[in-house]
C-alpha positions in Angstrom: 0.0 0.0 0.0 1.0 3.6 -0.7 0.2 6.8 0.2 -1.5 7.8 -2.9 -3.7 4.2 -1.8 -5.7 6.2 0.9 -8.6 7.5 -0.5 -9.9 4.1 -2.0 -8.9 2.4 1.1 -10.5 5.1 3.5 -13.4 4.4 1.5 -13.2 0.6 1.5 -12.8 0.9 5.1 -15.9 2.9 5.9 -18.4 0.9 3.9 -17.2 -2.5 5.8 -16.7 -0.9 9.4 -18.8 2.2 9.5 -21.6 0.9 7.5 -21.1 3.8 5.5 -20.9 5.4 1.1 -18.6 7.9 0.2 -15.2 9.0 0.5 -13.7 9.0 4.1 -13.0 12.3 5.5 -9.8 14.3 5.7 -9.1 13.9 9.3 -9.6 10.2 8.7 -7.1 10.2 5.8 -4.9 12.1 7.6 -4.9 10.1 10.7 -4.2 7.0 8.6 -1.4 8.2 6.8 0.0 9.3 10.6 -0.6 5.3 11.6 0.0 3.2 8.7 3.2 5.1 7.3 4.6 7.3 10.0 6.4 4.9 12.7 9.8 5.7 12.9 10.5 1.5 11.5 8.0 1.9 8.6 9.3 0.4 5.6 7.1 -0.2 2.6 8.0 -4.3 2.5 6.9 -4.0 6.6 3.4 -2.2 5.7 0.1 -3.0 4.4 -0.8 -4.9 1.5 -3.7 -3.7 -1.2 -5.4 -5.7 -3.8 -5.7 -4.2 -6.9 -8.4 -5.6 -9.7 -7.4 -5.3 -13.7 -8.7 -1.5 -13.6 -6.7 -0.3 -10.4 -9.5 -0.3 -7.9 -8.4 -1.9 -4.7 -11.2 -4.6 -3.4 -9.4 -6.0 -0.3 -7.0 -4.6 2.0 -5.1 -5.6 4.8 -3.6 -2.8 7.1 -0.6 -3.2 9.6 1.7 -1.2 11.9 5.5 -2.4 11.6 7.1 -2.8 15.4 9.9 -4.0 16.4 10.0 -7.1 18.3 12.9 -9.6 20.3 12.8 -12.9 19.2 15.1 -15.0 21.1 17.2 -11.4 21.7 17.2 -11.2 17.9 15.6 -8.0 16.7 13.0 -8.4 13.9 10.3 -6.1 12.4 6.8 -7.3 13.1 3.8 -6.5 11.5 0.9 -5.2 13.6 -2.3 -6.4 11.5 -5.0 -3.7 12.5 -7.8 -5.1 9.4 -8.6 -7.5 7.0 -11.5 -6.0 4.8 -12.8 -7.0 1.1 -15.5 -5.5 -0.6 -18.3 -7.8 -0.6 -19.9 -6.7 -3.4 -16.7 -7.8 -5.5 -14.4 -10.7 -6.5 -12.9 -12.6 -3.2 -10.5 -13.8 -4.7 -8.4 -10.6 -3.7 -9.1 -11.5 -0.1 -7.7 -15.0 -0.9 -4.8 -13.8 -2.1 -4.2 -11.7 0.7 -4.5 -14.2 2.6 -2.5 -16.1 1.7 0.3 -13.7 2.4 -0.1 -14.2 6.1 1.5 -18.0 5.9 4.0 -18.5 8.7 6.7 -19.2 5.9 6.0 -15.6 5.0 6.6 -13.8 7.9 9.2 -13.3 10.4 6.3 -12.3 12.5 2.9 -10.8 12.2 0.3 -10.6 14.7 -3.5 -9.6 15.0 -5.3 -8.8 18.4 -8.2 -7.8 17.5 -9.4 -10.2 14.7 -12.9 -11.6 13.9 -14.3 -14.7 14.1 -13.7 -14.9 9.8 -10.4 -13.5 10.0 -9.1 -15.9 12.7 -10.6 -19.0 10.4 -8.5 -17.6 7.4 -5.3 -17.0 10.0 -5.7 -20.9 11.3 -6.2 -21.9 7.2 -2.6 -20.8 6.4 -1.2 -22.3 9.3 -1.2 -19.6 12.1 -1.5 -20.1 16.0 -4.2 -18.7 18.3 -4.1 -17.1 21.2 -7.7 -17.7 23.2 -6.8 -16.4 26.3 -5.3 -13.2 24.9 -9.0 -12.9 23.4 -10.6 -12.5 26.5 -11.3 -8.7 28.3 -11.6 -8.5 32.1 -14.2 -6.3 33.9 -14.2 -4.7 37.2 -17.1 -3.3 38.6 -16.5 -0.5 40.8 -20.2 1.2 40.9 -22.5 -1.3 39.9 -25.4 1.1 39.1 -23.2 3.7 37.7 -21.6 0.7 35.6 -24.5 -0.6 34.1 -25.6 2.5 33.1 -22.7 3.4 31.2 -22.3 -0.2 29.4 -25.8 -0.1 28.7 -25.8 3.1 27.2 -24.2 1.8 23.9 -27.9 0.1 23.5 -30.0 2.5 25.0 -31.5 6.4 24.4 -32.4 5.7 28.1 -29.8 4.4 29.9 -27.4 7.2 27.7 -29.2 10.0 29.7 -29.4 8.3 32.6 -25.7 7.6 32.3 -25.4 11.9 32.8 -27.5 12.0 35.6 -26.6 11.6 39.4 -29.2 9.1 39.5 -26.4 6.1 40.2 -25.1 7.7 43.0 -27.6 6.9 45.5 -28.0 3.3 44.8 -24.1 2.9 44.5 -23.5 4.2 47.7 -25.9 1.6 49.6 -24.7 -1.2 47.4 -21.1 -0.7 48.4 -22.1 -0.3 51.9 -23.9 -3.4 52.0 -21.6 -5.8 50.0 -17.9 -5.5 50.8 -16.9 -6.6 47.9 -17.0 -4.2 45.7 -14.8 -2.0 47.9 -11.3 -2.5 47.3 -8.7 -3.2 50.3 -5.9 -1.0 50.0 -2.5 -2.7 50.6 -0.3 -0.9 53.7 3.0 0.9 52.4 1.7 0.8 48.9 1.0 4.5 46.7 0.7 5.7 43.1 1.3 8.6 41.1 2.1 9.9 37.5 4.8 8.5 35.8 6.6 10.7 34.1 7.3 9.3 30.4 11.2 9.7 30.8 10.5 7.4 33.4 7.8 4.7 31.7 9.9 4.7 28.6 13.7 3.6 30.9 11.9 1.0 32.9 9.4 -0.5 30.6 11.5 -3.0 29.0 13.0 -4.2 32.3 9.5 -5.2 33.0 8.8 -7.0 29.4 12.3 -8.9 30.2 11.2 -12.7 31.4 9.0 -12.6 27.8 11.3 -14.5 25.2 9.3 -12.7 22.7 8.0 -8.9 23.2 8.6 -5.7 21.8 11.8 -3.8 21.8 10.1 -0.5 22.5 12.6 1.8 21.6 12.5 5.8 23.5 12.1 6.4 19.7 8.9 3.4 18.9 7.4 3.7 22.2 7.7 8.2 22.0 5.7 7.4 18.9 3.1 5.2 20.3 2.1 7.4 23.1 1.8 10.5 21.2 -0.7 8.7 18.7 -2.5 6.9 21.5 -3.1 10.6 23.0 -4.7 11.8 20.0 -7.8 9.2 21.0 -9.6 11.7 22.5 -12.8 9.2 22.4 -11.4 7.2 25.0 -10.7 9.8 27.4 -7.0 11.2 28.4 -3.5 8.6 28.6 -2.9 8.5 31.8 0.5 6.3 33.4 1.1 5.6 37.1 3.7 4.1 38.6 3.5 1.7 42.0 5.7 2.4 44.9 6.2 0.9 47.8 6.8 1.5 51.6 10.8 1.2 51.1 10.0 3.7 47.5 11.0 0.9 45.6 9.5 0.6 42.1 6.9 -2.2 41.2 5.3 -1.5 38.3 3.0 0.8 36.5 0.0 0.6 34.4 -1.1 2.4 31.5 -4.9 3.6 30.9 -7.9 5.4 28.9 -10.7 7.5 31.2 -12.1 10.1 33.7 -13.9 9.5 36.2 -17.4 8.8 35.9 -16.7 6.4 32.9 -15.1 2.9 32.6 -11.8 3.1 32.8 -10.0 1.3 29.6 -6.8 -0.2 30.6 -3.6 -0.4 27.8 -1.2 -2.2 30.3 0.1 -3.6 33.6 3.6 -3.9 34.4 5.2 -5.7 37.3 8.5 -6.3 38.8 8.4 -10.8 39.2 6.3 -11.7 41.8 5.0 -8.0 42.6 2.1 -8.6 40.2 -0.9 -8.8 43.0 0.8 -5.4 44.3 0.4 -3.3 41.4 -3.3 -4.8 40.6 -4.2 -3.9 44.0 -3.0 -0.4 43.9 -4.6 0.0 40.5 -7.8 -1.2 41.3 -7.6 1.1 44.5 -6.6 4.1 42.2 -9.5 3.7 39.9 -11.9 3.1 42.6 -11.2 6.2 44.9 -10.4 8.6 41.7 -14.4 7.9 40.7 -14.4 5.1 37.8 -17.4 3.0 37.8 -16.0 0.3 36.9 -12.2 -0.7 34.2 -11.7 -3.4 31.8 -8.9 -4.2 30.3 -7.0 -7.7 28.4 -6.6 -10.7 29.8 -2.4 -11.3 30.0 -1.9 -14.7 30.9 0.3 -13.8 33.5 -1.4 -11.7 35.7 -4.7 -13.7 35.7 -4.5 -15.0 38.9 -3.6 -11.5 40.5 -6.8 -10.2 38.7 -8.8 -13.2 40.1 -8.3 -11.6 43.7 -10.6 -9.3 42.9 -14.3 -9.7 43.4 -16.6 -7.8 41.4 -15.2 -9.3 38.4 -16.3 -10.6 34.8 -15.2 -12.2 31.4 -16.0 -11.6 27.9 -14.6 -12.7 25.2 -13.7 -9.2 22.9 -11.9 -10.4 19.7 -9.1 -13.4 18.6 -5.1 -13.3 19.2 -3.6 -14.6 16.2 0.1 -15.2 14.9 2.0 -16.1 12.3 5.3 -16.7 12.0 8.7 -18.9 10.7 10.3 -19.0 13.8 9.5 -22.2 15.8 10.9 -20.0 19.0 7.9 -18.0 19.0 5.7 -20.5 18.7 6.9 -22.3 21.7 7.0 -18.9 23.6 3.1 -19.0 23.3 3.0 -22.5 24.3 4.5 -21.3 27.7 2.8 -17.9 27.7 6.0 -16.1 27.1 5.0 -14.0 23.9 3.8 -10.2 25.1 0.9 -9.0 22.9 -2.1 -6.5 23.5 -2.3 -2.9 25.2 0.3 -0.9 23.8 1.7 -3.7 21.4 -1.7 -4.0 20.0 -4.2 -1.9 18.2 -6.7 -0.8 20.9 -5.0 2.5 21.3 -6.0 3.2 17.8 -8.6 6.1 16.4 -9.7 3.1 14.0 -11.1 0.9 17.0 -13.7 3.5 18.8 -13.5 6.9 16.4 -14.4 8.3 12.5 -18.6 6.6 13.4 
């Protein structure tokens, strides 16, 4: 795909995501060029492939972010795949061919966390690997009134105006006096606060360190990263905290989407080993006392016992993990849950996941 590509495939991408005719708009073209070709890695033979037919229209596309990854503490370019779309009132053959580009003897690595149920079939047809558990989103309930109104307000004219109202409040209040749970225990010794991004960005990949296969996350990637992330003003300000303890030793951070009154949207958690149940704990306690009604985030293999602590918690499948890859190593690493994918080294920072309706 080039540059001169977006306009056909801002339009391609509206009529299969946004239900929508016409050409995309310019803020959408512009934010796509800023995604798909401005990472400080991007190289055409890393970026996304187009389907042309005989008269130059493109009828499938399939869009991805390059980042860098260690494999084994070899450094190789991934591919972020962010969406697999064909025209469905054309030829699939182009979507076929596409496909096809995605077998693991292709790729050093590629990787989807946010595929649907069709893509994932197509992934597992050219021999890619699945990922269920990194399909799954967690939910925390923090105001169970307040929460439901929010979460139902996607469905409902109702419950959307009721989510403005103070109307919650009341009925919170005497829930969470009358059922513990839902109240989170702070740990002794244990504070947050904002993490500077100096700081995030020289202690980040000490924390991705016992993963055989994660991203490199360069100052220069990761600088990138955040500053489009910001720009998803849909999902509320970035906001990273970092977890002290009583001896003002660091053990962790986490990375999220929100303001109060909403549900928080979680990118990350980091931990130092074994401090995992320490940083969840002071999260959770951040979010509750700053005002959330509830946070969700996805499911990382590792810390899904730390999260099960928690009461007031849920499961829902959101969308399918899926990589490809020639490297037997990484394949192995998922085996033993030692491949890092999702927050930050996915695509649900992205404008394209929850903006341009």
């Amino acid at each position: 795909m080039t540059v001169e590509d977006i306009p056909q495939v801002g339009r391609l991408f509206y009529k299969i995501f946004r239900k929508k005719t016409g050409d995309s708009s310019t803020a959408f073209n512009n934010y796509f060029k800023d995604l798909f070709f401005g990472s400080p890695f991007y190289e055409i033979q890393y970026g996304s492939f187009v389907h042309e037919t005989e008269n130059g229209s493109i009828n499938s596309a399939i869009l991805a972010i390059p980042m860098q990854y260690s494999v084994d503490d070899r450094i190789v370019t991934a591919r972020l795949l962010c969406a697999f779309m064909t025209d469905p009132d054309m030829s699939r053959r182009g979507a076929a061919e596409l496909a096809l580009t995605m077998r693991p003897r292709h790729q050093d690595l590629c990787f989807s966390d946010s595929a649907s149920p069709v893509s994932a079939d197509h992934w597992k047809a050219v021999g890619g690997t699945l990922m269920p558990l990194h399909g799954l989103d967690w939910y925390r309930v923090f105001q169970p009134a307040g929460f439901l109104a929010q979460t139902g307000g996607k469905h409902s004219a109702f419950l959307r105006f009721t989510a403005r109202l103070p109307l919650a409040r009341p009925a919170d209040r005497l829930v969470k006096r009358m059922v513990a749970s839902f109240n989170t225990e702070h740990t002794h010794g244990m504070h947050d606060e904002t993490m500077s991004s100096e700081l995030f960005l020289a202690t980040v990949p000490e924390f991705l360190a016992p993963y055989s296969v994660r991203p490199v996350w360069s100052e220069l990637e990761l600088g990138w990263i955040l500053g489009i992330a910001r720009q998803n003003s849909s999902l509320g300000p970035l906001h990273i905290r970092s977890v002290w303890d009583s001896k003002a030793e660091l053990n962790g951070c986490f990375v999220y989407f929100g303001q109060p009154g909403s549900i928080a949207q979680i990118m990350n958690v980091f931990s130092q080993k074994n401090k995992e149940h320490t940083v969840v704990n002071q999260m959770m306690y951040h979010l509750e006392q700053s005002g959330f009604v509830g946070a969700r985030g996805h499911v990382q293999p590792r810390q899904l016992e730390a999260l099960s602590r928690h009461r007031g918690m849920f499961y829902k499948h959101r969308a399918h993990t899926c990589v490809s890859t020639r490297y037997s190593s990484v394949t192995d690493a998922i085996a033993r849950n030692e491949m890092f994918i999702g927050g930050l080294a996915g695509e649900s920072w992205s404008r394209l996941v929850s903006d341009f309706f």
